[in-house]
C-alpha positions in Angstrom: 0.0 0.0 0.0 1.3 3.6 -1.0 2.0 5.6 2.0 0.5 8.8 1.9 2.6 10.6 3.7 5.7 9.8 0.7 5.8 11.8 -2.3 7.1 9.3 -5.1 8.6 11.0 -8.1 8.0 9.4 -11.3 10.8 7.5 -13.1 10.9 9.3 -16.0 10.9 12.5 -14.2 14.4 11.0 -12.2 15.6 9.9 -15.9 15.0 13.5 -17.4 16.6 15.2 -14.5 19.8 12.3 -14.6 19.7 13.2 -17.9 19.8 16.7 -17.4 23.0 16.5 -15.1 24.8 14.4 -17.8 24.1 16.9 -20.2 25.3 19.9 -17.9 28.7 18.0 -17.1 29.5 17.2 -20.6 29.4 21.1 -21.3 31.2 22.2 -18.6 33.7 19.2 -19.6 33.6 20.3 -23.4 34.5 23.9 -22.3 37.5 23.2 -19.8 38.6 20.6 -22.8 38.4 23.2 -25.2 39.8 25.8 -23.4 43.1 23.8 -22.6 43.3 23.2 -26.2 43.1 26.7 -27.1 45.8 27.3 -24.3 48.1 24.8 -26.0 47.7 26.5 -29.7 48.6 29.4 -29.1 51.6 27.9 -26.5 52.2 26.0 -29.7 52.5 28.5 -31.6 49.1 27.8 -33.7 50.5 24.2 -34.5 47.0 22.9 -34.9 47.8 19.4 -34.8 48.0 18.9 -31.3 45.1 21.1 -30.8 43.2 18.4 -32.8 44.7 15.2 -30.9 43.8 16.5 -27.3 40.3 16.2 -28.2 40.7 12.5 -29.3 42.9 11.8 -26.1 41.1 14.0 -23.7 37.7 16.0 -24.8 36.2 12.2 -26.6 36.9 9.7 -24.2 35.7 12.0 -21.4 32.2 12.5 -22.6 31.9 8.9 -24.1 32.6 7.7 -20.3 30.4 10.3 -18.8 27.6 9.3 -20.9 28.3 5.4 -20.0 29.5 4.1 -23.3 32.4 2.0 -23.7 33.9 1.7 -27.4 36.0 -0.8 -30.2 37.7 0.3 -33.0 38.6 -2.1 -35.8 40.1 -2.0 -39.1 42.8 0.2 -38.3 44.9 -1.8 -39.7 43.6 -1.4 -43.4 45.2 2.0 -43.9 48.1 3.9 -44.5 48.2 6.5 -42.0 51.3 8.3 -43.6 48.2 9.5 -46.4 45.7 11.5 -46.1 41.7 11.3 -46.8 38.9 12.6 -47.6 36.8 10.5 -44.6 33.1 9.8 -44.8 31.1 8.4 -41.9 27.2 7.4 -41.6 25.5 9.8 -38.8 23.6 8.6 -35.9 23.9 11.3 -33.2 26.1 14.0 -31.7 28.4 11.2 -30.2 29.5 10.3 -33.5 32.1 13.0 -33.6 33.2 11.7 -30.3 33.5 8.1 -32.0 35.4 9.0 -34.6 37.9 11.4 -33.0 38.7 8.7 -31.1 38.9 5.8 -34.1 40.9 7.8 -36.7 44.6 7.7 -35.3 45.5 11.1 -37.0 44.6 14.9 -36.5 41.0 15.0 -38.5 39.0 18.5 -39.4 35.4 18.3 -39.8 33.3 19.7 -41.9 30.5 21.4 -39.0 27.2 23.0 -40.6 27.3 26.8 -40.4 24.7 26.8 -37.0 27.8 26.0 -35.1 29.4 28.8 -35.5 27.0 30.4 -32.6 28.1 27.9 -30.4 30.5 29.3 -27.9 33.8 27.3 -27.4 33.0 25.1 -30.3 33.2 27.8 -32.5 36.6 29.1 -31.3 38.0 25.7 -31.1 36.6 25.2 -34.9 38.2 27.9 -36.5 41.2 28.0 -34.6 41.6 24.4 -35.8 41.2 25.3 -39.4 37.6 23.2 -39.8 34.9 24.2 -42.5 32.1 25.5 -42.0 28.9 25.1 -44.8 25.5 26.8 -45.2 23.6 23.4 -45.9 20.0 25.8 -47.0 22.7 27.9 -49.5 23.1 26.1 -52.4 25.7 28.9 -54.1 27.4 28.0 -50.9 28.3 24.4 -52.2 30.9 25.3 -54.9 32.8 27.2 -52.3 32.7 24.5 -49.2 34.3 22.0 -52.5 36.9 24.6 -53.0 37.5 24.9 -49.4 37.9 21.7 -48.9 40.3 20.7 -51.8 42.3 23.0 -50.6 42.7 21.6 -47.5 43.0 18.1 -48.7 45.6 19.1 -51.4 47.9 20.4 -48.0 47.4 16.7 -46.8 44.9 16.9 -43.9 42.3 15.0 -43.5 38.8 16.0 -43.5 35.5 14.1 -42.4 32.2 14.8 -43.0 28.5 13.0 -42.9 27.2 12.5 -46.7 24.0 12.2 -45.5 23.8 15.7 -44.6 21.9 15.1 -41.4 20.5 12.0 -39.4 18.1 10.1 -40.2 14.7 9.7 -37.7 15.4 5.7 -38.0 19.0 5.4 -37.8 18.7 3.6 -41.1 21.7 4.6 -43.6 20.5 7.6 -45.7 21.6 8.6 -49.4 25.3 9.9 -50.0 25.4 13.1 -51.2 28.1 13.4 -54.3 28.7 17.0 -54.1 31.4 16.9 -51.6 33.6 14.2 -53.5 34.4 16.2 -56.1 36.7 17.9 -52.9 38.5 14.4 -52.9 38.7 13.9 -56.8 39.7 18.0 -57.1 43.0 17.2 -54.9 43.8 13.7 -56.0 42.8 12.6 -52.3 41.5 8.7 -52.0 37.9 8.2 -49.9 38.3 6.4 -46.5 34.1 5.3 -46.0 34.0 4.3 -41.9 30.7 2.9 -40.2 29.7 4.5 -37.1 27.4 1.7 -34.6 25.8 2.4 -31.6 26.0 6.1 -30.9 21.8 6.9 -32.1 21.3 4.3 -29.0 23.3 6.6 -26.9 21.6 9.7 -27.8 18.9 9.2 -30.2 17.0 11.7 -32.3 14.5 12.2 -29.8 16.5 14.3 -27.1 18.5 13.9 -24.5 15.6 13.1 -22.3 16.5 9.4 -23.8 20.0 9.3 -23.6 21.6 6.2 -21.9 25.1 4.1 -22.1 25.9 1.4 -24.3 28.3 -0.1 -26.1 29.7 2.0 -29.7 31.6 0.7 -32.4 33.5 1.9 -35.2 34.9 -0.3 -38.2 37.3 1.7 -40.8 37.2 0.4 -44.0 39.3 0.0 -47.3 40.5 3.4 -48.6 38.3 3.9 -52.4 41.0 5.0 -55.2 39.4 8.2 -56.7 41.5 7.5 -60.2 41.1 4.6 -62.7 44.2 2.3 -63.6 44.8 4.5 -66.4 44.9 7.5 -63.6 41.6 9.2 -65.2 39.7 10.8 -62.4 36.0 8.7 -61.4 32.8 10.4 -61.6 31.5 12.0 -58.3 28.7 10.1 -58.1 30.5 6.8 -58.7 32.7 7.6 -55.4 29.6 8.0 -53.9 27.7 5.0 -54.2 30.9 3.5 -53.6 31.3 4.9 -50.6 27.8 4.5 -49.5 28.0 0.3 -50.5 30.8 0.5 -48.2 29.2 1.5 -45.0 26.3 -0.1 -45.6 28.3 -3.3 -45.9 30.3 -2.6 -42.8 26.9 -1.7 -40.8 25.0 -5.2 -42.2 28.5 -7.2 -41.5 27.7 -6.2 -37.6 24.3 -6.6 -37.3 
């Protein structure tokens, strides 16, 4: 029998307010992490490189563990590292740039939609770090973000960025977009596809009112030539649904 004199707070009042918590430590842990980086570029003397490796030794594996996850990486072994990529990943939630910081055993840039560049911290740590930013509504803004990122690859960094363009409400794999390819074709750059798993469990579409621990994992695949054997560059498109077959491959191998 219910006591009346008890008040009894509903579980999924406890889990919001847990939730809420979580949320508020991973910001305050995002801008201490952030702000040490900062502190070491410019200690540095703007060498970028270790800005972008404390966040996959430090600022990643910190909010991974303080949402409860725990995390593999396989198929490391598949690349040369002394290259670099044009990266392309599936995308499941916010954690997936977590994941993959922590998977890719180099300095990576990201290409971050435009809306982050209101996001104190973030946005310093972003352009400090040399990532790209792109309008995704702006279509004149495409030919430029291609250019941009080129560029970049041609001065052998890496770049990653999510095809899909955004998540999808099911977590199934969306369609590759080819415009951003052309970047990789443009500066001779081969496409590395890797499959992202069990970060949309994590933090799912639906808010962080559901987010909860579980196991991620990230498999890196086979790095996709963007010349022919006669060294004629592929179609944009064909890189694409290449790309795409790849993660979708990786994703059904582990289901």
């Amino acid at each position: 029998m219910q006591n009346p004199g008890v008040s009894h707070v509903p579980a999924g009042a406890l889990r919001t307010a847990f939730n809420a918590l979580r949320l508020g430590l991973g910001m305050l842990w995002t801008a201490a992490c952030i702000s040490l980086a900062l502190l070491v570029h410019v200690l540095s003397l703007g060498r970028t490189d270790w800005a972008l490796r404390m966040a996959s030794w430090l600022w990643a594996p910190g909010l991974l563990l303080e949402a409860g996850a725990t995390w593999t990486v396989e198929g490391r072994e598949r690349v040369d590292w002394s290259r670099n990529y044009l990266v392309v990943a599936n995308h499941q939630s916010i954690f997936d740039i977590c994941a993959l910081f922590i998977a890719l055993p180099v300095p990576v840039r990201f290409l971050l939609k435009q809306e982050m560049k209101r996001v104190p911290f973030v946005n310093w740590y972003a352009q400090a770090t040399g990532m790209l930013f792109v309008a995704r509504e702006d279509r004149r803004a495409g030919p430029a973000m291609r250019r941009d990122a080129a560029e970049l690859l041609g001065k052998g960094r890496n770049l990653l960025l999510f095809p899909e363009g955004t998540r999808t409400r099911t977590g199934a794999l969306g369609s590759f977009k080819s415009g951003s390819f052309q970047s990789a074709v443009d500066a001779g750059v081969d496409v590395l596809p890797v499959a992202v798993m069990g970060t949309g469990a994590i933090w799912p579409v639906a808010g962080f009112r559901h987010v909860r621990g579980g196991p991620v994992r990230v498999r890196i695949g086979t790095p996709i030539p963007v010349r022919d054997a006669a060294g004629a560059p592929l179609p944009r498109q064909q890189l694409a649904r290449q790309a795409q077959d790849s993660v979708q491959a990786m994703l059904d191998a582990a289901a």
